[in-house]
HTML snippet that shows the backbone in 3Dmol.js (N, CA, C, O; Angstrom):
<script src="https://3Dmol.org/build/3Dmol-min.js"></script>
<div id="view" style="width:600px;height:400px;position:relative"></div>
<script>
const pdb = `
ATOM      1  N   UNK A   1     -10.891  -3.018   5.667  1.00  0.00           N
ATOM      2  CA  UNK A   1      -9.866  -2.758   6.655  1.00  0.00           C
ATOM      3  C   UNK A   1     -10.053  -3.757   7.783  1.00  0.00           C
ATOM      4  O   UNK A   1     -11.119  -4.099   8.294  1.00  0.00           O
ATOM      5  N   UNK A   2      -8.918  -4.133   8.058  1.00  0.00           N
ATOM      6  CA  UNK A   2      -9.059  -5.277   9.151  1.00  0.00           C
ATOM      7  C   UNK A   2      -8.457  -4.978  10.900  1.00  0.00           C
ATOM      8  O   UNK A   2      -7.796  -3.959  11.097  1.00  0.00           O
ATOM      9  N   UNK A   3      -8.559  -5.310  11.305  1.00  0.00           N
ATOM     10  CA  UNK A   3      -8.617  -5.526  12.809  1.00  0.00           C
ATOM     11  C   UNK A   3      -6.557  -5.407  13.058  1.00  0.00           C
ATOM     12  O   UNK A   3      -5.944  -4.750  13.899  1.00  0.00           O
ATOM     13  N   UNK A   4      -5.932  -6.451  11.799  1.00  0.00           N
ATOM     14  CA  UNK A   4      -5.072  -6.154  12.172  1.00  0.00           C
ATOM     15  C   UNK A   4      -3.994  -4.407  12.011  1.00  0.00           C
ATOM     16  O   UNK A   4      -2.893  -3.969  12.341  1.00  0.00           O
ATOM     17  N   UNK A   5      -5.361  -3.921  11.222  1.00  0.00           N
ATOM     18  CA  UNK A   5      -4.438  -2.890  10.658  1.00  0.00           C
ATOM     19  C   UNK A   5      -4.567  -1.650  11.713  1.00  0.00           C
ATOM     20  O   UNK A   5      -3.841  -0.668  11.877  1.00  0.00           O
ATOM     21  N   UNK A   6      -5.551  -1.992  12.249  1.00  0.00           N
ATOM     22  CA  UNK A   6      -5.933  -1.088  13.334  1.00  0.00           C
ATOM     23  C   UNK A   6      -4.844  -0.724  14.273  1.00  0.00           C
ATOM     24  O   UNK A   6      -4.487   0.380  14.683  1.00  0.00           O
ATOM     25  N   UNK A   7      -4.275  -2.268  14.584  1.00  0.00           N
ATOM     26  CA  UNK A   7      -3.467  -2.352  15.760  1.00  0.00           C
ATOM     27  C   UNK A   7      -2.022  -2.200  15.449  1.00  0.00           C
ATOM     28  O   UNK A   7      -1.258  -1.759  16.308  1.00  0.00           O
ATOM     29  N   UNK A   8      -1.496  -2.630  13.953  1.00  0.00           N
ATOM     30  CA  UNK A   8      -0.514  -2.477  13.720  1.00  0.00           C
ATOM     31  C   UNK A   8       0.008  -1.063  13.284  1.00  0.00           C
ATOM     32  O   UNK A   8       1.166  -0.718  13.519  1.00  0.00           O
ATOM     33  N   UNK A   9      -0.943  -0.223  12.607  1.00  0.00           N
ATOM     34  CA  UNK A   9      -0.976   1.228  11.853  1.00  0.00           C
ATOM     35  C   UNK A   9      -1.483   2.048  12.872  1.00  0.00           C
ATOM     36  O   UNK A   9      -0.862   3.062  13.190  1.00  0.00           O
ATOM     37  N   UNK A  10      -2.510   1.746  13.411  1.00  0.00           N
ATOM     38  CA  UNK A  10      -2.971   3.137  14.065  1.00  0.00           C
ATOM     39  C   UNK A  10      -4.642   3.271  13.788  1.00  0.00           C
ATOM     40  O   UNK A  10      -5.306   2.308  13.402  1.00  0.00           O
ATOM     41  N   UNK A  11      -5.159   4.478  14.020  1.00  0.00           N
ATOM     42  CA  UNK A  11      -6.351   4.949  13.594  1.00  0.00           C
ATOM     43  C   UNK A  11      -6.236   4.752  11.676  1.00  0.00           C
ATOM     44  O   UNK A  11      -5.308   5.030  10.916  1.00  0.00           O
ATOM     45  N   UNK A  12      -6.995   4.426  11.525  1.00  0.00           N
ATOM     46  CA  UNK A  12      -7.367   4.217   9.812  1.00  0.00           C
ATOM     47  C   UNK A  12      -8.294   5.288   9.419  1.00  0.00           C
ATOM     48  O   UNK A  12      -9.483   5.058   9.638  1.00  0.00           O
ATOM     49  N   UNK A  13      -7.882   6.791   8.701  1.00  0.00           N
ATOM     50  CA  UNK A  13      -8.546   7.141   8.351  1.00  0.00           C
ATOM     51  C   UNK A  13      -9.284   7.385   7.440  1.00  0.00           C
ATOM     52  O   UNK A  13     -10.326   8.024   7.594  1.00  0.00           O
ATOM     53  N   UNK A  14      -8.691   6.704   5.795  1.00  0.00           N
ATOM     54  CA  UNK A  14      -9.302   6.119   4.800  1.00  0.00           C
ATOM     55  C   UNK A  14      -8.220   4.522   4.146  1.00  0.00           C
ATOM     56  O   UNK A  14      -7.006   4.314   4.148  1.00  0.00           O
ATOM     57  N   UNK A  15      -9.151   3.874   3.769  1.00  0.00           N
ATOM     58  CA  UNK A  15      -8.635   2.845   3.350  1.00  0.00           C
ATOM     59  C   UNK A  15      -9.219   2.964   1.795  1.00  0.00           C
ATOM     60  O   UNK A  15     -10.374   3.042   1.377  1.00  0.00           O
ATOM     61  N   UNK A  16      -7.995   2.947   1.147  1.00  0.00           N
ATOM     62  CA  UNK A  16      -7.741   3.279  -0.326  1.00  0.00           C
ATOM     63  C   UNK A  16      -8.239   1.702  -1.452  1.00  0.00           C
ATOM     64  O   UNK A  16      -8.635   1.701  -2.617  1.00  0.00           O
ATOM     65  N   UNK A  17      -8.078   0.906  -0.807  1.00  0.00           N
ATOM     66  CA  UNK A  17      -8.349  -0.447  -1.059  1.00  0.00           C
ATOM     67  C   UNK A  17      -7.142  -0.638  -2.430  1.00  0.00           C
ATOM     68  O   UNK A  17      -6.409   0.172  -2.996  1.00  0.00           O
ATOM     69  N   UNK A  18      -7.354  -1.969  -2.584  1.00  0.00           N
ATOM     70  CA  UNK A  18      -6.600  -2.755  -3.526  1.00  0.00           C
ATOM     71  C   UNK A  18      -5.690  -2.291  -4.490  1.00  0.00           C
ATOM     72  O   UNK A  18      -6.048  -2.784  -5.560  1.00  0.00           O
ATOM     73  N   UNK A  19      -4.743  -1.628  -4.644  1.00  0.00           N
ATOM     74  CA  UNK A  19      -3.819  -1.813  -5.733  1.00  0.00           C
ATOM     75  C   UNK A  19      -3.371  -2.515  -6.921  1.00  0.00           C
ATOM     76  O   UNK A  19      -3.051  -2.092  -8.031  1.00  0.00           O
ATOM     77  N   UNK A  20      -3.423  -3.692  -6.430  1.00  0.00           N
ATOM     78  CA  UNK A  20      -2.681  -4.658  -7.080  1.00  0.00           C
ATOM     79  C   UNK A  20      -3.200  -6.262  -6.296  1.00  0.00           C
ATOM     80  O   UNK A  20      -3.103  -6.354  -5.072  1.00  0.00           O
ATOM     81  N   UNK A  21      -3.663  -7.287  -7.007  1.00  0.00           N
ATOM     82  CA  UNK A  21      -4.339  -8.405  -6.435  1.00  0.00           C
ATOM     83  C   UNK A  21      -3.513  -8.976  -7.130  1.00  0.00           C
ATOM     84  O   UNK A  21      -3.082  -8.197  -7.980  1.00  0.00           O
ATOM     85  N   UNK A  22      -2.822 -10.521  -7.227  1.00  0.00           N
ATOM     86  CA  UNK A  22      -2.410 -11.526  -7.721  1.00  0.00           C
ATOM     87  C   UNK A  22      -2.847 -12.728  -7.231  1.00  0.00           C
ATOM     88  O   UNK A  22      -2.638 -13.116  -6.081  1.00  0.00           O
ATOM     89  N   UNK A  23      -3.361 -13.239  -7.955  1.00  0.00           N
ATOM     90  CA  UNK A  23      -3.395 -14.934  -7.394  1.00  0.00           C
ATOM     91  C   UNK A  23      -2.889 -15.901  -8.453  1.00  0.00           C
ATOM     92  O   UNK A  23      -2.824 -15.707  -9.667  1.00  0.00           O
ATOM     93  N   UNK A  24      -2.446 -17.278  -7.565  1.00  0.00           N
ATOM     94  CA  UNK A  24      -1.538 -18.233  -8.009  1.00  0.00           C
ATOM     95  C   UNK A  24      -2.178 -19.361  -7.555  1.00  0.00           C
ATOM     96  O   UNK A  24      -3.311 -19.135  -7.130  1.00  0.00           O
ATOM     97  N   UNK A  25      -1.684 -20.906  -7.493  1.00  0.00           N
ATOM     98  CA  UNK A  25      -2.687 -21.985  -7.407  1.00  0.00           C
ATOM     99  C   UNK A  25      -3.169 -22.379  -6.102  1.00  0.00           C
ATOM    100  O   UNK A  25      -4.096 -23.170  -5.930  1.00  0.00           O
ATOM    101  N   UNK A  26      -2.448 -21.750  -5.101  1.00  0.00           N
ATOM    102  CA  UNK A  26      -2.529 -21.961  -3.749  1.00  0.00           C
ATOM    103  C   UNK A  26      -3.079 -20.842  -3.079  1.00  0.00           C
ATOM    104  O   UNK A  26      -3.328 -20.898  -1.875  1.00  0.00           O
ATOM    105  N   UNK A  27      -3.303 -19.759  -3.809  1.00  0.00           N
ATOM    106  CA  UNK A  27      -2.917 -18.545  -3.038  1.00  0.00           C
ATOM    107  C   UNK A  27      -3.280 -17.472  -3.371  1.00  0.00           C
ATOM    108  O   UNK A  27      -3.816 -17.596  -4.472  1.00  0.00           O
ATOM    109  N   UNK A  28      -3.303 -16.124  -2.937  1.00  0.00           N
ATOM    110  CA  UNK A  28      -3.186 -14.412  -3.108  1.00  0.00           C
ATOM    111  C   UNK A  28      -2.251 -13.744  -2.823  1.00  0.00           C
ATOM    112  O   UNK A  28      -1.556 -14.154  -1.893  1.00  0.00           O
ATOM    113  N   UNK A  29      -1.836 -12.356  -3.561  1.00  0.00           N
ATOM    114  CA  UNK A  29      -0.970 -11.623  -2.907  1.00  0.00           C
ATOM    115  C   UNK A  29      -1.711 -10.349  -3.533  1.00  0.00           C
ATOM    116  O   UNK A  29      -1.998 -10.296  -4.729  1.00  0.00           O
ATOM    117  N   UNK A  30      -2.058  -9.102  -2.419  1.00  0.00           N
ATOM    118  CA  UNK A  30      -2.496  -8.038  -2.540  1.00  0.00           C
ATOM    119  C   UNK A  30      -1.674  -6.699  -1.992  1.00  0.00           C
ATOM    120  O   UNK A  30      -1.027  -6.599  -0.950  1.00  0.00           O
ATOM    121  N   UNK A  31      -1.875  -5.826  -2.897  1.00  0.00           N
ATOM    122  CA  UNK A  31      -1.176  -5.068  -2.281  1.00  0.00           C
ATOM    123  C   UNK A  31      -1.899  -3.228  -2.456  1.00  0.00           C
ATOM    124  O   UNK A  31      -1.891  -2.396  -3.363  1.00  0.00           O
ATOM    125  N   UNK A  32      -2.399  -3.269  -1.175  1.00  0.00           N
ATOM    126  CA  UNK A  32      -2.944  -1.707  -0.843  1.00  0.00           C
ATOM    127  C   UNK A  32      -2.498  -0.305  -0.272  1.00  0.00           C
ATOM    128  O   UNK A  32      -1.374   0.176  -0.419  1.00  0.00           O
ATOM    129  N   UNK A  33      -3.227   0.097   0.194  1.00  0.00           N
ATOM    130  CA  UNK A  33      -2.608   1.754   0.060  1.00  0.00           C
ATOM    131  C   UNK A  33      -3.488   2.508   1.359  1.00  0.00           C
ATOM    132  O   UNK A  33      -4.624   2.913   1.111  1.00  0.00           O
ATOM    133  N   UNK A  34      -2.841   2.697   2.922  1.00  0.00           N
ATOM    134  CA  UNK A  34      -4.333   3.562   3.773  1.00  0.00           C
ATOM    135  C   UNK A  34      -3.755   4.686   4.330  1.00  0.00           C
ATOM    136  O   UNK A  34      -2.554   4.658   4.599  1.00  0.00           O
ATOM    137  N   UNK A  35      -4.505   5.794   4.572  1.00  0.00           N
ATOM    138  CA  UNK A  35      -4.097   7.258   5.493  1.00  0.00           C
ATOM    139  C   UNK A  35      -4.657   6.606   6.515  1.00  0.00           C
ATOM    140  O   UNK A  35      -5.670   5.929   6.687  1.00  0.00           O
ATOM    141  N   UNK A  36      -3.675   7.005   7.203  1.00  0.00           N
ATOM    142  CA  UNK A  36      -3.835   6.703   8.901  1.00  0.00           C
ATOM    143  C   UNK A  36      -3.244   7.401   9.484  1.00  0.00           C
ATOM    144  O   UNK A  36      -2.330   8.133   9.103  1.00  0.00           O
ATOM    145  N   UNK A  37      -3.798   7.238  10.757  1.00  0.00           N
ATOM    146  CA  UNK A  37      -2.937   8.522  12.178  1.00  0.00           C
ATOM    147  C   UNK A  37      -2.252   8.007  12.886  1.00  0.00           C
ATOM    148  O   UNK A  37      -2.989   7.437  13.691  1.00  0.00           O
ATOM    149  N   UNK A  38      -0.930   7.764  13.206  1.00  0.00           N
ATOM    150  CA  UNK A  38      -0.122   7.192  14.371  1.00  0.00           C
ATOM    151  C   UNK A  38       0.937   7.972  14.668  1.00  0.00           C
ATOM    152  O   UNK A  38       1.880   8.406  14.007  1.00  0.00           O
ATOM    153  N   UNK A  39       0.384   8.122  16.499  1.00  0.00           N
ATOM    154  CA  UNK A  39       1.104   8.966  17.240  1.00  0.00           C
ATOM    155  C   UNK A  39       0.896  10.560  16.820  1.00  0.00           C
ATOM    156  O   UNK A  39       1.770  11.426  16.866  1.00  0.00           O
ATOM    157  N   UNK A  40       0.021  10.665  16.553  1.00  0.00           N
ATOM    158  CA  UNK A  40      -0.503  12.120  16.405  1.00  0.00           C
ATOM    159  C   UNK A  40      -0.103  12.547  14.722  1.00  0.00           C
ATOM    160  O   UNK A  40      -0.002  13.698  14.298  1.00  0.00           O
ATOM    161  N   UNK A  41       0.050  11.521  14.085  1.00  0.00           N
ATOM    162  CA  UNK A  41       0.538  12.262  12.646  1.00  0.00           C
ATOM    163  C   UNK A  41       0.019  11.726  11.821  1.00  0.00           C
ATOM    164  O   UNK A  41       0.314  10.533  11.890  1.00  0.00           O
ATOM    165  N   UNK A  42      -0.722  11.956  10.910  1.00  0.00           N
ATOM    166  CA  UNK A  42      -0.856  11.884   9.506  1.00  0.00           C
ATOM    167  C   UNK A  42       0.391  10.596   8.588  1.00  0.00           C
ATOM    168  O   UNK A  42       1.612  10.688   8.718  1.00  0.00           O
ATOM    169  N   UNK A  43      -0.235   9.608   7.807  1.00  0.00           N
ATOM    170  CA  UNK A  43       0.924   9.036   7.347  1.00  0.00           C
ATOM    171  C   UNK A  43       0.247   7.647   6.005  1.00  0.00           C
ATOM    172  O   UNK A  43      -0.627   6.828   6.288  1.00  0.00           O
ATOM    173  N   UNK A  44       0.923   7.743   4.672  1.00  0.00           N
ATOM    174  CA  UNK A  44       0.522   6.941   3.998  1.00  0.00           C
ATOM    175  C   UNK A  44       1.022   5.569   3.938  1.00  0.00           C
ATOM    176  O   UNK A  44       2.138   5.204   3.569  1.00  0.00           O
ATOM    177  N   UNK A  45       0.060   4.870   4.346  1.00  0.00           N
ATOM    178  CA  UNK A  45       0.601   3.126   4.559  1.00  0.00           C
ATOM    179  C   UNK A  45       0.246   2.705   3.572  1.00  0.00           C
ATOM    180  O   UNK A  45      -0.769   2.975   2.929  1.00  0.00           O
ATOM    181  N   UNK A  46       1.741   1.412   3.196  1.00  0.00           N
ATOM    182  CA  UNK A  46       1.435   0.661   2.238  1.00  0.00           C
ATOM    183  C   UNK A  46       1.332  -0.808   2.735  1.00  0.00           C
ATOM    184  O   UNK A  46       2.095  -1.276   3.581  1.00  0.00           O
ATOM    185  N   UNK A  47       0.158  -1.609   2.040  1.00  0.00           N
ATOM    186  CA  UNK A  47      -0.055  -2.530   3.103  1.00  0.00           C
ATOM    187  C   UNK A  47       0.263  -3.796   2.053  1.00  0.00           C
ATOM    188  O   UNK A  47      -0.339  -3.759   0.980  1.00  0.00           O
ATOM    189  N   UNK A  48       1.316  -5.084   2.339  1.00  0.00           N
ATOM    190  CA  UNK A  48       1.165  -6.187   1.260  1.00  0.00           C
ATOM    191  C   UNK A  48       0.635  -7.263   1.898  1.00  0.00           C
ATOM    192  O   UNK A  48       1.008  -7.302   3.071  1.00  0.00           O
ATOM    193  N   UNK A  49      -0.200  -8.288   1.537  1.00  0.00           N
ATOM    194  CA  UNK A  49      -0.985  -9.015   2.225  1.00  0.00           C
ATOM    195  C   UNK A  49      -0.897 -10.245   1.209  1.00  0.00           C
ATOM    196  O   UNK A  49      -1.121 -10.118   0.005  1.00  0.00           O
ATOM    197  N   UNK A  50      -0.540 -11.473   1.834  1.00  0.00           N
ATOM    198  CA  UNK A  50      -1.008 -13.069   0.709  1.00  0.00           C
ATOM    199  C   UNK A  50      -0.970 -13.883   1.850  1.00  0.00           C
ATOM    200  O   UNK A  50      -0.745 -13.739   3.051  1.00  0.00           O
ATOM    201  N   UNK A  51      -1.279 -14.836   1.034  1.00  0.00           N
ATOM    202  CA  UNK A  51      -1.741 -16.088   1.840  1.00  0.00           C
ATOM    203  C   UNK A  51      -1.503 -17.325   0.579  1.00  0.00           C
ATOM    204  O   UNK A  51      -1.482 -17.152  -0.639  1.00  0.00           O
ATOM    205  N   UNK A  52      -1.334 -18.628   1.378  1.00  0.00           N
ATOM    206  CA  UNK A  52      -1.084 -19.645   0.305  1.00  0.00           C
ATOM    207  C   UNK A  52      -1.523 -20.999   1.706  1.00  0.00           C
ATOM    208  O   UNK A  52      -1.830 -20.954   2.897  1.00  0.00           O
ATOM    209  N   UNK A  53      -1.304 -22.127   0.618  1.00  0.00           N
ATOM    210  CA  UNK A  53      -2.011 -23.283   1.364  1.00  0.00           C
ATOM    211  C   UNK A  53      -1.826 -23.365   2.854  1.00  0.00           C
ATOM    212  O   UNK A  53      -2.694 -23.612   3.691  1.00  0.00           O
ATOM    213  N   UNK A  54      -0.043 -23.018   3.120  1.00  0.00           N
ATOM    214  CA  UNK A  54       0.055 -23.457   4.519  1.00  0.00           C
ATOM    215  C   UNK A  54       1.083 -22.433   5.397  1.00  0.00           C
ATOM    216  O   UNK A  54       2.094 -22.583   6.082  1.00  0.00           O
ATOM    217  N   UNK A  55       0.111 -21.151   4.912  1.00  0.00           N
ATOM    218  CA  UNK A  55       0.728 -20.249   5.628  1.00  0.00           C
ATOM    219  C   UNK A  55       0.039 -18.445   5.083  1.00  0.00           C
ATOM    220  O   UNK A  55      -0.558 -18.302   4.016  1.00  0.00           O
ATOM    221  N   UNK A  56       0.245 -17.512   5.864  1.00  0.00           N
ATOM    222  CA  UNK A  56      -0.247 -15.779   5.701  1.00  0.00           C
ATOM    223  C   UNK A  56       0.929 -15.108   6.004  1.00  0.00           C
ATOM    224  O   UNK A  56       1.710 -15.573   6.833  1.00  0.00           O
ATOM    225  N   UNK A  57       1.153 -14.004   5.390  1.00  0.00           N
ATOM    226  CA  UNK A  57       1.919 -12.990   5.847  1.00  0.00           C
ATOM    227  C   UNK A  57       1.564 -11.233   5.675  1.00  0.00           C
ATOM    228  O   UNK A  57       1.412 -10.877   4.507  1.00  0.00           O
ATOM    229  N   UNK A  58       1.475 -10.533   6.361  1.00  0.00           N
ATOM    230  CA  UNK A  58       1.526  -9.084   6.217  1.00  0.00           C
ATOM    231  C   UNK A  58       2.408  -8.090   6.775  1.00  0.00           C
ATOM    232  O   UNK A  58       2.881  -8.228   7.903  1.00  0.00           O
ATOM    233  N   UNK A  59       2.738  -6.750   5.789  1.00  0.00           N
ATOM    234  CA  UNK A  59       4.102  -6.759   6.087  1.00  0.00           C
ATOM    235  C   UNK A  59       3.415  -4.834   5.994  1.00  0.00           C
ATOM    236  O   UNK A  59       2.390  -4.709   5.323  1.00  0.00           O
ATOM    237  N   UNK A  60       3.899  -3.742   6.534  1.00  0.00           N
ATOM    238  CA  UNK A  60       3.637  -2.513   6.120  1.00  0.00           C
ATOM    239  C   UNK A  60       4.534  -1.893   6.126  1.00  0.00           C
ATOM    240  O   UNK A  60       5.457  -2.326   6.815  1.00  0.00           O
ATOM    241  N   UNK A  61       4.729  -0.732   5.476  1.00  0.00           N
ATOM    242  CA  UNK A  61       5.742   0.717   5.834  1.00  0.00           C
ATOM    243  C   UNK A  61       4.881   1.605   5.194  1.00  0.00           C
ATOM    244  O   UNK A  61       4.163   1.366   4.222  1.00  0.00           O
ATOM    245  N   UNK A  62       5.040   2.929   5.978  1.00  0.00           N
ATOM    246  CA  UNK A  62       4.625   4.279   6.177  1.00  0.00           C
ATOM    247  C   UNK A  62       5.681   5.211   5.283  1.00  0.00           C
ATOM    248  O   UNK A  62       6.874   5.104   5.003  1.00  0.00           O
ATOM    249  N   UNK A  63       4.523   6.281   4.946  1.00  0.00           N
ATOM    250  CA  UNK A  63       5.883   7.160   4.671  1.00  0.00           C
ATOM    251  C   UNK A  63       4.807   8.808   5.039  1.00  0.00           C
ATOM    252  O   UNK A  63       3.667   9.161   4.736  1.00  0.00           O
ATOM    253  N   UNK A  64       5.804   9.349   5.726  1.00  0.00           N
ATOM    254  CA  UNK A  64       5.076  10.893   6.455  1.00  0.00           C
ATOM    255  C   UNK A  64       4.500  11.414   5.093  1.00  0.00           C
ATOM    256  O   UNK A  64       4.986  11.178   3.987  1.00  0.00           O
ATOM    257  N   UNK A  65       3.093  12.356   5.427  1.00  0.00           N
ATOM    258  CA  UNK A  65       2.405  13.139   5.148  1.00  0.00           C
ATOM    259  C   UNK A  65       3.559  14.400   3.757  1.00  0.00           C
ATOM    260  O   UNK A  65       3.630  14.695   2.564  1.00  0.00           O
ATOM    261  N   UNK A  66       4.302  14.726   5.317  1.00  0.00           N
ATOM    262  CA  UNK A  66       5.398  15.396   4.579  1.00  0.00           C
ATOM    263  C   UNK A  66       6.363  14.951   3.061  1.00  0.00           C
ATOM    264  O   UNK A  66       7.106  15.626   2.348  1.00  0.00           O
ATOM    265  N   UNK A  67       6.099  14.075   3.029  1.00  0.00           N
ATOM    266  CA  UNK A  67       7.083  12.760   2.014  1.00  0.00           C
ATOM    267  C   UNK A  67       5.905  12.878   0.580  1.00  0.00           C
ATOM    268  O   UNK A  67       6.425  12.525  -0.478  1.00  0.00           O
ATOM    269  N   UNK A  68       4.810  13.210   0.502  1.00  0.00           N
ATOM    270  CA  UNK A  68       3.952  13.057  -0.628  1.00  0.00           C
ATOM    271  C   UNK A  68       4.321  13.955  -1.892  1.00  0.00           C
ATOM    272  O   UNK A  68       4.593  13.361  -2.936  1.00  0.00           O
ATOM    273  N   UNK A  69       4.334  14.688  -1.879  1.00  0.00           N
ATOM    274  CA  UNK A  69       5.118  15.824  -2.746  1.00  0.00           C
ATOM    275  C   UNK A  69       5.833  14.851  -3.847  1.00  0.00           C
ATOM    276  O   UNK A  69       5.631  14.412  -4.979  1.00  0.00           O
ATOM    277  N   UNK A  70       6.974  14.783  -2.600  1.00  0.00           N
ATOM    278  CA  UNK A  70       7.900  13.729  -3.834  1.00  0.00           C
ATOM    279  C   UNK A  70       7.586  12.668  -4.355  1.00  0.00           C
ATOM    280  O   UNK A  70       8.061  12.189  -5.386  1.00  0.00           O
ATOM    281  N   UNK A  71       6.380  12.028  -3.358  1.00  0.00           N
ATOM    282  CA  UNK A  71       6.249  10.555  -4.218  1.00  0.00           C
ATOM    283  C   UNK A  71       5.217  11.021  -5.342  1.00  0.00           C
ATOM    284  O   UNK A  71       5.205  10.222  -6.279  1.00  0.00           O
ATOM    285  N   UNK A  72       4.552  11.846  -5.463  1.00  0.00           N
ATOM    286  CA  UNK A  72       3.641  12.578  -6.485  1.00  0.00           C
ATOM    287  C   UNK A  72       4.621  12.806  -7.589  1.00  0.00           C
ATOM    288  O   UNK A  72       4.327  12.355  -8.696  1.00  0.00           O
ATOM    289  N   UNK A  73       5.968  13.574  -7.401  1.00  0.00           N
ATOM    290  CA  UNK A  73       6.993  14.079  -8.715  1.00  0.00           C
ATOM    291  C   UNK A  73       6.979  12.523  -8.820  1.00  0.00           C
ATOM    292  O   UNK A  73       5.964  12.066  -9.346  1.00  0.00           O
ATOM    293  N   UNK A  74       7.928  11.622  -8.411  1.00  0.00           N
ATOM    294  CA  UNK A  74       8.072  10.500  -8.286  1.00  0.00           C
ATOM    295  C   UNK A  74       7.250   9.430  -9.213  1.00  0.00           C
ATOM    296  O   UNK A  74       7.946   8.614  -9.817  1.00  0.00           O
ATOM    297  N   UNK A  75       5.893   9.363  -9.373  1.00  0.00           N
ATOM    298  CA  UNK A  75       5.068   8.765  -9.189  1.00  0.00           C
ATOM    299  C   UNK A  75       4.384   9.292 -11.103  1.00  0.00           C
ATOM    300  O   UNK A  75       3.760   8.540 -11.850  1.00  0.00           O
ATOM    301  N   UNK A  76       4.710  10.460 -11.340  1.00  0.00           N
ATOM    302  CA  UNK A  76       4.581  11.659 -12.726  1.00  0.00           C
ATOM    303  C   UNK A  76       5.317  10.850 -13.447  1.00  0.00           C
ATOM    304  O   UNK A  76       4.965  10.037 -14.301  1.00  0.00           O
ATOM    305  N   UNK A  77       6.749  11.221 -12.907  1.00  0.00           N
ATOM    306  CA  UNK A  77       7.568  10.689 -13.896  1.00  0.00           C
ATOM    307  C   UNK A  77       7.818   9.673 -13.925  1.00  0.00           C
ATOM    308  O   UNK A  77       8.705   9.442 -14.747  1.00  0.00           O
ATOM    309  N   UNK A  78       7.471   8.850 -13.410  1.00  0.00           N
ATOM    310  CA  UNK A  78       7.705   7.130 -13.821  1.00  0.00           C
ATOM    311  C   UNK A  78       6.744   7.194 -14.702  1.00  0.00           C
ATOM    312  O   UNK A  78       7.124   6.618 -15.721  1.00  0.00           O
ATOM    313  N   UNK A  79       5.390   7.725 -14.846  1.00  0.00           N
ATOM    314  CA  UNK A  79       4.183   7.439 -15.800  1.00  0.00           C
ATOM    315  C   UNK A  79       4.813   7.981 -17.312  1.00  0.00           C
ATOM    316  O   UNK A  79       4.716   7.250 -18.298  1.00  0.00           O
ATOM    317  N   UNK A  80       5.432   9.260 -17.391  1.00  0.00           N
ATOM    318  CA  UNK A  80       5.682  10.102 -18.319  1.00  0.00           C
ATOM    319  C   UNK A  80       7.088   8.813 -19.450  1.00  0.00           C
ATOM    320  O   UNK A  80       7.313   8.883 -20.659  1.00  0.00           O
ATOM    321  N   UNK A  81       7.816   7.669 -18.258  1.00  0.00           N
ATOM    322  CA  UNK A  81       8.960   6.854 -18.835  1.00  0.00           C
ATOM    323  C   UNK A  81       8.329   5.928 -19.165  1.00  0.00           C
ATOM    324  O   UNK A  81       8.525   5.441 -20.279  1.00  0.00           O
ATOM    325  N   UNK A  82       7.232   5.318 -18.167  1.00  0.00           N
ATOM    326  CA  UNK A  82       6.503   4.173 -18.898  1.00  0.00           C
ATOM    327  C   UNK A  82       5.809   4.647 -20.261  1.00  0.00           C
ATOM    328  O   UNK A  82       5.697   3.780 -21.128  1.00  0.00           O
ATOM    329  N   UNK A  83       5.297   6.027 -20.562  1.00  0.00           N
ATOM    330  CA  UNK A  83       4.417   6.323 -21.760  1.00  0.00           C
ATOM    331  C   UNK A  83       5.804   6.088 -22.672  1.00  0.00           C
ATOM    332  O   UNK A  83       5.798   5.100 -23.407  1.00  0.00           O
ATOM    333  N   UNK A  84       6.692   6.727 -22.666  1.00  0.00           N
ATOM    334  CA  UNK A  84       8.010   6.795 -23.426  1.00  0.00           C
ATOM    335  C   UNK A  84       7.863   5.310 -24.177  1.00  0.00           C
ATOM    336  O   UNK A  84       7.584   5.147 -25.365  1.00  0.00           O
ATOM    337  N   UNK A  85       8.107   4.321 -23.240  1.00  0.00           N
ATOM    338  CA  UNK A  85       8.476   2.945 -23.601  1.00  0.00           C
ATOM    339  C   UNK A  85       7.138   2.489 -23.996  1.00  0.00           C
ATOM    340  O   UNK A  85       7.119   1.501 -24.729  1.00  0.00           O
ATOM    341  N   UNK A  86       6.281   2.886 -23.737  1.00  0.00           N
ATOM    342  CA  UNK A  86       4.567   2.102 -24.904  1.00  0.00           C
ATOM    343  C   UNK A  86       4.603   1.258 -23.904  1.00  0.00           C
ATOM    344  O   UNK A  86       4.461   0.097 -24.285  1.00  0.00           O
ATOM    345  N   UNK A  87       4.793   1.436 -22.302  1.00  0.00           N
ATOM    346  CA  UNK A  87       3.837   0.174 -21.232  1.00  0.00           C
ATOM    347  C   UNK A  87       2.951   0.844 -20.400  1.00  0.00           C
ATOM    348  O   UNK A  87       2.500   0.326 -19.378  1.00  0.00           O
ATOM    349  N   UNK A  88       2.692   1.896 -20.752  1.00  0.00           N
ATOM    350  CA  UNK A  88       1.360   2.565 -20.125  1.00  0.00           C
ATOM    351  C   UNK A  88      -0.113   2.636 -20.763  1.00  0.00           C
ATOM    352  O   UNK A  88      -1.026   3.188 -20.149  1.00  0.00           O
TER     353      UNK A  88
END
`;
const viewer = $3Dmol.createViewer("view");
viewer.addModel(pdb, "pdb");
viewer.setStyle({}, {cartoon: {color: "spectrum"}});
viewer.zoomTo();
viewer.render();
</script>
C-alpha cells in the first residue's frame, strides 16, 4: 500500500493486493482490490495502477460496503457462465 492511496482513499484498512498484473515491453499494468474508511464509512476500492517508459497513471473507484451483496450475486454468476463456456 502506498502513500498515494492513503491520501487519495482514506484510512486503508486491508489491502487485498494484486488481482491482475500485466506487463508489456515498456511497462506494467496492475490491478488491485482495498477496504478502506472514508469519511466515516466502510468502502471497497478498486485500484488500477501502470506505468510505461515515459509516463504513470492511477485511477480508483469505490463502491459502499452496502453494494457487496450484489457484487457477490454478481461476481457467482459470472463464474457459474464462465464454467458454462469451459473458461473457468
Amino acid at each position: 500500500m502506498s502513500v498515494w492511496d492513503r491520501i487519495f482513499m482514506g484510512k486503508i484498512i486491508k489491502d487485498f493486493g494484486t488481482l491482475e498484473e500485466k506487463s508489456f515491453i515498456v511497462g506494467k499494468f496492475k490491478k488491485s482490490v482495498l477496504l478502506v474508511e472514508r469519511r466515516g464509512k466502510l468502502k471497497i476500492a478498486f485500484k488500477w495502477s501502470g506505468f510505461a517508459l515515459f509516463g504513470a497513471s492511477v485511477s480508483y473507484f469505490d463502491l459502499s460496503i452496502e453494494s457487496l451483496p450484489k457484487l457477490r450475486q454478481v461476481l457467482d454468476e459470472a463464474v457459474e457462465i464462465a464454467k458454462q463456456h469451459k473458461h473457468y
